[in-house]
C-alpha positions as CSV (number, residue, x, y, z in Angstrom):
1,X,91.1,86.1,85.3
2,X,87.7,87.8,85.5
3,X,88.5,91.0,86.3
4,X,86.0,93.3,84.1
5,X,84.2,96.7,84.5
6,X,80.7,96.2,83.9
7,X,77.9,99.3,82.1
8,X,76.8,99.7,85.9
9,X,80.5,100.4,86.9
10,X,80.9,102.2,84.6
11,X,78.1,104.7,85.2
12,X,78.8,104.6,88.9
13,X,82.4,105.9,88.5
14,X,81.2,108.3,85.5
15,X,78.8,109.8,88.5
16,X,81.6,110.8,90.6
17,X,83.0,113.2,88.3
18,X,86.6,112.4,88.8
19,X,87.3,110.6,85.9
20,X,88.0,111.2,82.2
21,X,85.5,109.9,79.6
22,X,88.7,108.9,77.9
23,X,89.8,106.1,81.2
24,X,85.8,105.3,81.5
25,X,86.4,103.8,78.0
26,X,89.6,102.1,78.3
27,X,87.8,100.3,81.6
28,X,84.6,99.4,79.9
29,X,87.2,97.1,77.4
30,X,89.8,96.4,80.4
31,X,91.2,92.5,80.7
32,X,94.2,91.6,82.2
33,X,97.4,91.2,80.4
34,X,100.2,90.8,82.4
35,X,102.3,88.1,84.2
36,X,101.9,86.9,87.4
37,X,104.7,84.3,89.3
38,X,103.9,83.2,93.0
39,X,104.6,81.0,95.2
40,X,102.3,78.0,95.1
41,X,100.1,78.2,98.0
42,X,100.1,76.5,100.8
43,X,104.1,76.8,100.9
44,X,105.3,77.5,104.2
45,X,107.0,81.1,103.6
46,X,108.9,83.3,106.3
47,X,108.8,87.3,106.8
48,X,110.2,89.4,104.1
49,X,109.9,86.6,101.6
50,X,108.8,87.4,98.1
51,X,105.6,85.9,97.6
52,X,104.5,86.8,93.9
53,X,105.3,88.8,91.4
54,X,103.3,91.3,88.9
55,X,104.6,92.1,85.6
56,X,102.1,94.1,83.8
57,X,101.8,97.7,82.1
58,X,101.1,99.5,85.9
59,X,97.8,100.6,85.3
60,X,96.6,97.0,85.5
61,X,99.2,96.1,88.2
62,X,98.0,98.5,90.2
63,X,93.9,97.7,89.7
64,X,94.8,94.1,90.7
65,X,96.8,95.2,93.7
66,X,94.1,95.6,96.5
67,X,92.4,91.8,95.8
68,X,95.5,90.1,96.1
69,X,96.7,92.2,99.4
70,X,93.4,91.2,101.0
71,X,93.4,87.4,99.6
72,X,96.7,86.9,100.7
73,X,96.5,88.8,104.3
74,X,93.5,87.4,105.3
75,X,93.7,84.1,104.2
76,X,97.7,83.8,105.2
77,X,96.9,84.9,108.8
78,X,93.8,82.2,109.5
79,X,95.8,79.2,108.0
80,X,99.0,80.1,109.8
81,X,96.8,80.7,112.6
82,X,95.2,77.3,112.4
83,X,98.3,75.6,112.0
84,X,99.5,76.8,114.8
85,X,96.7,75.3,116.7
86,X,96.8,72.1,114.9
87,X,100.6,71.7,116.0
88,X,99.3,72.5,119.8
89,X,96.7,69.5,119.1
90,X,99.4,67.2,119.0
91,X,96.9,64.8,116.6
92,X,93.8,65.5,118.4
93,X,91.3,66.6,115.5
94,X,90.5,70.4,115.2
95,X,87.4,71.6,114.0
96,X,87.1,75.3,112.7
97,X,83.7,76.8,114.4
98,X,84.2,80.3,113.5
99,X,81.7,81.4,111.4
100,X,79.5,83.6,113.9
101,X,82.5,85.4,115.0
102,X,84.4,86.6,111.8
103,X,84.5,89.9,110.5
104,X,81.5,89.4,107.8
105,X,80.2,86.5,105.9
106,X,83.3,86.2,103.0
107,X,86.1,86.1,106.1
108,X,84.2,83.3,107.8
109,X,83.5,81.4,104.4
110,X,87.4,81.9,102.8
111,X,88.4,81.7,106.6
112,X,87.0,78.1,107.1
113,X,89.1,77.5,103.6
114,X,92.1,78.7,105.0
115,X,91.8,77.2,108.7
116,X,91.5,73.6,106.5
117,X,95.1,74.2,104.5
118,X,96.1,74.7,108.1
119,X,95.3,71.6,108.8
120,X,92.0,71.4,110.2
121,X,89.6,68.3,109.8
122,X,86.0,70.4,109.3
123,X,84.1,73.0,109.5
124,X,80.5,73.8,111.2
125,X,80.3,76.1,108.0
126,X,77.9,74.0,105.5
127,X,78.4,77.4,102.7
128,X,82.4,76.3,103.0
129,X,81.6,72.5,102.8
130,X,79.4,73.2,99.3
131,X,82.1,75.7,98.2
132,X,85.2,73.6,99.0
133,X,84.5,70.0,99.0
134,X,85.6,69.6,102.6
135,X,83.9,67.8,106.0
136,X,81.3,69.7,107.6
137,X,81.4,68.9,111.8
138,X,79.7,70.2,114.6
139,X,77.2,69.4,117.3
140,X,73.3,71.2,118.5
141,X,73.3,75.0,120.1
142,X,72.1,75.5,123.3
143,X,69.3,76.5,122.1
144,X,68.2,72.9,120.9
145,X,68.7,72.2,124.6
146,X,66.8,75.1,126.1
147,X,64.0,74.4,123.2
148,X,63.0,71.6,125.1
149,X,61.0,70.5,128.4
150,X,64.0,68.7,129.9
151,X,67.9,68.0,129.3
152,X,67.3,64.4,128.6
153,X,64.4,64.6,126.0
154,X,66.4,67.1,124.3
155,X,69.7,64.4,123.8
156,X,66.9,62.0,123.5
157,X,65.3,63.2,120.3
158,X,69.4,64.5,118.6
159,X,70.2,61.0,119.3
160,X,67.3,59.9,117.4
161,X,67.7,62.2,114.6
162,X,71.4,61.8,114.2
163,X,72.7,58.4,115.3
164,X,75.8,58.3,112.9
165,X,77.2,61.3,114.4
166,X,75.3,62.4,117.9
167,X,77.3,64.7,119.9
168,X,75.9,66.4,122.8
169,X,76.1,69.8,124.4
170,X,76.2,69.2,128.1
171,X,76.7,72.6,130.0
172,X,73.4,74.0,129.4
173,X,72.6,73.9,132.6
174,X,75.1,71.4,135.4
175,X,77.9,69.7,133.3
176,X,78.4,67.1,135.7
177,X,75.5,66.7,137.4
178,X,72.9,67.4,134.4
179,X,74.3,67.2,131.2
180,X,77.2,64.7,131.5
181,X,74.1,62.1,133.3
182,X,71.3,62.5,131.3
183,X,73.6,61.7,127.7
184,X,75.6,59.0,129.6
185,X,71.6,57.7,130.1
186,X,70.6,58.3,126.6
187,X,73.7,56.4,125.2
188,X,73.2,53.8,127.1
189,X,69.1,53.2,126.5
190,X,70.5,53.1,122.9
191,X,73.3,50.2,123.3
192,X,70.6,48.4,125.7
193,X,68.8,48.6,122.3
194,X,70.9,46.9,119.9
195,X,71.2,50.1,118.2
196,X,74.5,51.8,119.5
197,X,75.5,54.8,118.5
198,X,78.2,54.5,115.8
199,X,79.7,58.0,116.2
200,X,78.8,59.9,119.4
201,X,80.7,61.9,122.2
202,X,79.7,65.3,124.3
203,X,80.9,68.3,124.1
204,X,82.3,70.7,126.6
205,X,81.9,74.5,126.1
206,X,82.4,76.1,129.4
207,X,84.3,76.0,133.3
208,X,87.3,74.5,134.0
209,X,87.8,72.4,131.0
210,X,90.9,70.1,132.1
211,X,89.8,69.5,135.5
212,X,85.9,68.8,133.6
213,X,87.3,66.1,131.1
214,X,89.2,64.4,133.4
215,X,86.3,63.8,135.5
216,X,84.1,63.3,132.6
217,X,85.9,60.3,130.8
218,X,86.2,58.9,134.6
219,X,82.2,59.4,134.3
220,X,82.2,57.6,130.6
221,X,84.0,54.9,131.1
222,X,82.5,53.7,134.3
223,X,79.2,53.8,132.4
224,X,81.4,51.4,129.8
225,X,81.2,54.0,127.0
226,X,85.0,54.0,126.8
227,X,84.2,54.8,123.0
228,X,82.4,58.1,123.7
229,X,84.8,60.9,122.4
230,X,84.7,64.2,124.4
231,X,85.1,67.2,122.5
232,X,86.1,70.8,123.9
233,X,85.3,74.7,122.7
234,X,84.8,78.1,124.3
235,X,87.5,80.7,123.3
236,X,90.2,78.5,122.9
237,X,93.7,78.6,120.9
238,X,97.3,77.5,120.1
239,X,98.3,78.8,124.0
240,X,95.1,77.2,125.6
241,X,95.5,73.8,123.9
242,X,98.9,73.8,124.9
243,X,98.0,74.3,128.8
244,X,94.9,71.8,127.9
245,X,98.2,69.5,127.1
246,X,100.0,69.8,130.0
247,X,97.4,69.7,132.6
248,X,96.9,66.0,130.9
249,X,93.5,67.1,129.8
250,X,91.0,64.1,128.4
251,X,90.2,65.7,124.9
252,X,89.7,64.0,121.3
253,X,89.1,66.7,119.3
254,X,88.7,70.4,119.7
255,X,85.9,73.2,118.2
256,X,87.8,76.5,118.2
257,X,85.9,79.6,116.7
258,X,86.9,83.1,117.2
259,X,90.6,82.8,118.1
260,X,91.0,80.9,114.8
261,X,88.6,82.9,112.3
262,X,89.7,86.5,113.6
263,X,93.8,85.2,113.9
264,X,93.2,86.4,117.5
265,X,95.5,85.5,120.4
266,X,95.5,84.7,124.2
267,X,97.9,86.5,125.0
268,X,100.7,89.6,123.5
269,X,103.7,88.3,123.7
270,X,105.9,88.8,120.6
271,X,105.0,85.2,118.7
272,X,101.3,86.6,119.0
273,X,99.8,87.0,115.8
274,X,96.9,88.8,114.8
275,X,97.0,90.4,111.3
276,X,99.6,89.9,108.3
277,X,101.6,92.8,106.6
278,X,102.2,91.7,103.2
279,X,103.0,95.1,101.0
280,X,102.8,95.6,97.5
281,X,105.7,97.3,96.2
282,X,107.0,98.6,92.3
283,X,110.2,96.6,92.3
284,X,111.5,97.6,88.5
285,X,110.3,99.8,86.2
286,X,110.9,98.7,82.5
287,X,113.3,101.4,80.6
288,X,115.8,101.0,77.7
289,X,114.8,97.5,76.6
290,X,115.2,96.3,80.3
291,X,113.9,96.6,83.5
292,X,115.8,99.3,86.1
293,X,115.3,98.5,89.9
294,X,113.7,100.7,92.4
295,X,113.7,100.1,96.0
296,X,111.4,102.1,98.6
297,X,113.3,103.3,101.5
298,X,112.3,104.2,104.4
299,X,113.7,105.1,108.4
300,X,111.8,101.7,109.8
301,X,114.5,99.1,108.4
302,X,111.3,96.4,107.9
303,X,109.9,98.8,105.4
304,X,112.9,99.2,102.6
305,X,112.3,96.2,100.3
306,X,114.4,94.3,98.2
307,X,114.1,95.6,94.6
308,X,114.2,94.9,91.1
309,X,113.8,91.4,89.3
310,X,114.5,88.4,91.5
311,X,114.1,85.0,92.5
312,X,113.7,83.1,95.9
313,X,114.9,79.8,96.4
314,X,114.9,77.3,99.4
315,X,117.8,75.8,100.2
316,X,117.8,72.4,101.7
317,X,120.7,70.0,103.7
318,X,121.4,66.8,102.8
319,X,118.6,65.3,104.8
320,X,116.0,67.5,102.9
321,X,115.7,69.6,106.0
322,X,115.1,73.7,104.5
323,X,118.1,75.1,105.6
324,X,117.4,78.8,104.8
325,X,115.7,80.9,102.0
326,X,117.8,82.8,99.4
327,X,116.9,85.7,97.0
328,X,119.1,86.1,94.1
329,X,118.7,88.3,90.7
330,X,116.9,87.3,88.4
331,X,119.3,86.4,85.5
332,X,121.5,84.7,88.0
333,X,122.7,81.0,88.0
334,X,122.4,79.3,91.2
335,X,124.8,76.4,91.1
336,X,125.1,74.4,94.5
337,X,127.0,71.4,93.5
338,X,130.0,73.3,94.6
339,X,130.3,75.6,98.0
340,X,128.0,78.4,97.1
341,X,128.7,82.2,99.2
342,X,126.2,83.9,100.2
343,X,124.8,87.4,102.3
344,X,123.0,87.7,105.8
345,X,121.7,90.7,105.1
346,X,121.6,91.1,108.9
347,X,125.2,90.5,109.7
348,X,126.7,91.0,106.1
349,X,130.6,91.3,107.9
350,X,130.5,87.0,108.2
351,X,131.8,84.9,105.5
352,X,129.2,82.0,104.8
353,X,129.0,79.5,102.3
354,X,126.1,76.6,101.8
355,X,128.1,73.4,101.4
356,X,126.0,69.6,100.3
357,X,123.3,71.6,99.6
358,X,120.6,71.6,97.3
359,X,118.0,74.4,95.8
360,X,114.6,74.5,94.7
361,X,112.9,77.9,93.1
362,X,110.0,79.0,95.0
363,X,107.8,80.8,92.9
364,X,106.5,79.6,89.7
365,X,104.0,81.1,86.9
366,X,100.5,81.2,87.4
367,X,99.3,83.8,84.8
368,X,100.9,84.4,81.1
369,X,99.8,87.3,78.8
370,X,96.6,87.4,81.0
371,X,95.8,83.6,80.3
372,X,96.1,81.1,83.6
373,X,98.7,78.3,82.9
374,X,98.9,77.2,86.3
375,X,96.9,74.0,87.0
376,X,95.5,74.9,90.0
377,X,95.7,72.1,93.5
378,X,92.4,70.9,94.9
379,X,92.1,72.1,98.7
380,X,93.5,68.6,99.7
381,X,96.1,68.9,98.2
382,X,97.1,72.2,99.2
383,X,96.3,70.8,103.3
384,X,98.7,67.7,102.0
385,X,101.5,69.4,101.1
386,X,101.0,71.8,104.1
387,X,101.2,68.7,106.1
388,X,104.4,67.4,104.6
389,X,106.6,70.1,104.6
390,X,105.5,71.0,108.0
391,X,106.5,66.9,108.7
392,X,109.6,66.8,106.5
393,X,111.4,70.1,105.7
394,X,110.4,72.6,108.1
395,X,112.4,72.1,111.4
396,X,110.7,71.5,115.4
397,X,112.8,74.0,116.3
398,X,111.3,76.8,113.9
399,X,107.7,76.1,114.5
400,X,107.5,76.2,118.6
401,X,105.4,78.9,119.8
402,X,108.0,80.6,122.2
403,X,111.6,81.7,121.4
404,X,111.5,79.7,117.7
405,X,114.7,79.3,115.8
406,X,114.7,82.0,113.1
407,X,114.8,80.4,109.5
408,X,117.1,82.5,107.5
409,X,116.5,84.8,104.4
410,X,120.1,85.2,102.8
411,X,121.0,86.7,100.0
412,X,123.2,86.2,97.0
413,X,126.5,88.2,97.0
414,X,125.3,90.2,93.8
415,X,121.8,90.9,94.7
416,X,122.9,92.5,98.4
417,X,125.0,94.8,96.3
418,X,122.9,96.1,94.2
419,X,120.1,96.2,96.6
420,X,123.3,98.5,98.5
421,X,124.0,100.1,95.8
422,X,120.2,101.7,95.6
423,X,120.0,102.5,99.3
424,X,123.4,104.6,98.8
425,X,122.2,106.1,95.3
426,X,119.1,107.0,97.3
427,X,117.7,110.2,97.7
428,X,115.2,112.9,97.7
């Protein structure tokens, strides 16, 4: 929408001496002009799935070409990531702390936008709070701690400052026999009081962190602060959680930073993720009134793509549960009412048909003639609708982190033939 090439640009790319004066012009008066269809964001999508599509003359489809890679990529891989660690939460809050650990200011500000579409409750970024209208969390640094004569008159004084939300970093020095004491003894001077803290828990950020909150809220609620949350961090992720889990750790909430912001991993098994390959590939080029397909092949079979004009759809049971993804042509009428054929590209020798099914198209338009006519969600919206397909549509068995049931991206009978047809036309 904004895309321009101001005098300054201009001058810069005049200094290289690479370009004609005759392009130099035609960028100083440069504005968008083409098309653009995507898929709404926040949708839950699957590998090799088309996620939007440019129709524009190519000089301008190309200019816009490395903004959308990096806006999708980047943003795609932390929210994915953080819904993977919201999943291993089982309904304990998570709170994105990743700030100091991204790669560069923008990827921990659009970072902390992504990790809350993946469903996370705040951020300790206050930049991302402003930008985004979202709930900024977080608790003191050690160095609030270590700023101080003692432990105690460190809590002491947080307390003081921050009664409505007071949580306290205990591992600065002995979790259990320091830190864990001395905010268990501010606490309670304040409930003696008459003035008890409204929100308030500690926070663990180091050691053995199942076998620590276990003995912790043994610690709490003998002190009868059964209301005290205890909150955990220090290099956590989906896999960690998960142990956290099953080791029947004592945890509300979680802070997760650098596993989250970078898309990072515990481990390198083959559901690891750490960056997102999204491509951006000429499909058709317009000739003769029309637009002819093109396809790009290559000898890695995850590299040819599916060419020339299409749509996706996702195709749901009769319980509203997605059932698979399907990419026809374009011009095609997809009409489920009756047993519907379709193409596993992967094992295109089996006869399959959709029966009791329904469809809905994925992608819809977001630009016309240059001019936005897509009425764009508020972030909470977008984390809503994450939340409720991931609830109602998306099946258990697809989202488990190990050995996940593969969702399916079929084709229509016409479109594998064509897309055939190129990859036998092909050549040199």
């Amino acid at each position: 929408k904004n895309l321009r090439f101001s005098k300054e640009d201009i001058a810069y790319l005049r200094s290289l001496n690479t370009f004609d004066e005759d392009f130099l012009n035609y960028l100083a008066d440069f504005r968008f002009s083409g098309d653009i269809y995507a898929i709404p964001e926040g949708t839950v999508v699957f590998p090799r799935e088309p996620l939007v599509k440019v129709v524009a003359p190519i000089m301008e489809a190309q200019l816009v070409e490395t903004a959308i890679l990096t806006i999708i990529n980047h943003q795609s891989l932390i929210a994915t990531k953080a819904s993977r660690v919201v999943c291993a939460a089982k309904g304990d809050g998570i709170m994105e702390f990743g700030l100091r650990r991204a790669q560069g200011p923008d990827a921990g500000v659009y970072g902390a936008r992504a990790a809350m579409i993946g469903g996370c409750i705040g951020t300790s970024n206050v930049l991302a709070g402003q930008l985004f209208d979202v709930p900024v969390k977080g608790t003191h640094a050690h160095s609030w701690i270590m700023s101080f004569p003692d432990e105690y008159t460190a809590f002491k004084t947080y307390a003081n400052m921050y009664p409505d939300a007071c949580c306290l970093l205990v591992d600065t020095y002995d979790t259990l026999k320091s830190g864990v004491p001395n905010a268990i003894r501010v606490f309670q001077e304040f409930k003696d009081a008459g003035k008890p803290l409204k929100k308030y828990g500690i926070r663990l950020d180091s050691g053995d962190l199942a076998y620590q909150s276990i003995k912790v809220r043994k610690m709490l609620d003998d002190a009868g602060l059964t209301d005290c949350k205890i909150i955990v961090s220090n290099s956590l992720d989906e896999h960690t959680i998960s142990s956290l889990n099953m080791q029947k750790a004592r945890i509300d909430g979680y802070g997760v930073g650098e596993r989250l912001i970078t898309g990072a991993s515990s481990d390198y098994s083959e559901d690891s993720i750490s960056l997102l390959g999204a491509v951006y590939k000429i499909a058709a080029v317009e000739e003769n009134g029309g637009f002819a397909p093109r396809i790009k092949v290559s000898g890695s079979v995850e590299k040819i793509t599916n060419p020339g004009l299409k749509k996706v759809y996702r195709v749901y049971d009769q319980n509203g549960k997605a059932k698979a993804d399907l990419i026809a042509k374009a011009d095609e009428t997809i009409d489920m009412s009756q047993e519907f054929r379709f193409v596993d590209p992967d094992m295109p020798w089996r006869n399959l048909k959709f029966t009791h099914c329904t469809v809905r198209p994925l992608q819809e338009k977001i630009f016309e003639n240059g001019k936005l006519v897509y009425k764009l969600p508020t972030l909470n919206e977008i984390r809503a609708y994450v939340k409720k397909q991931l609830d109602e549509e998306i099946w258990e068995e697809e989202q488990r982190f190990v050995n996940p049931h593969k969702h399916y991206m079929d084709m229509t009978p016409d479109y594998y033939d064509m897309k055939m047809s190129l990859l036998n036309d092909s050549r040199a």
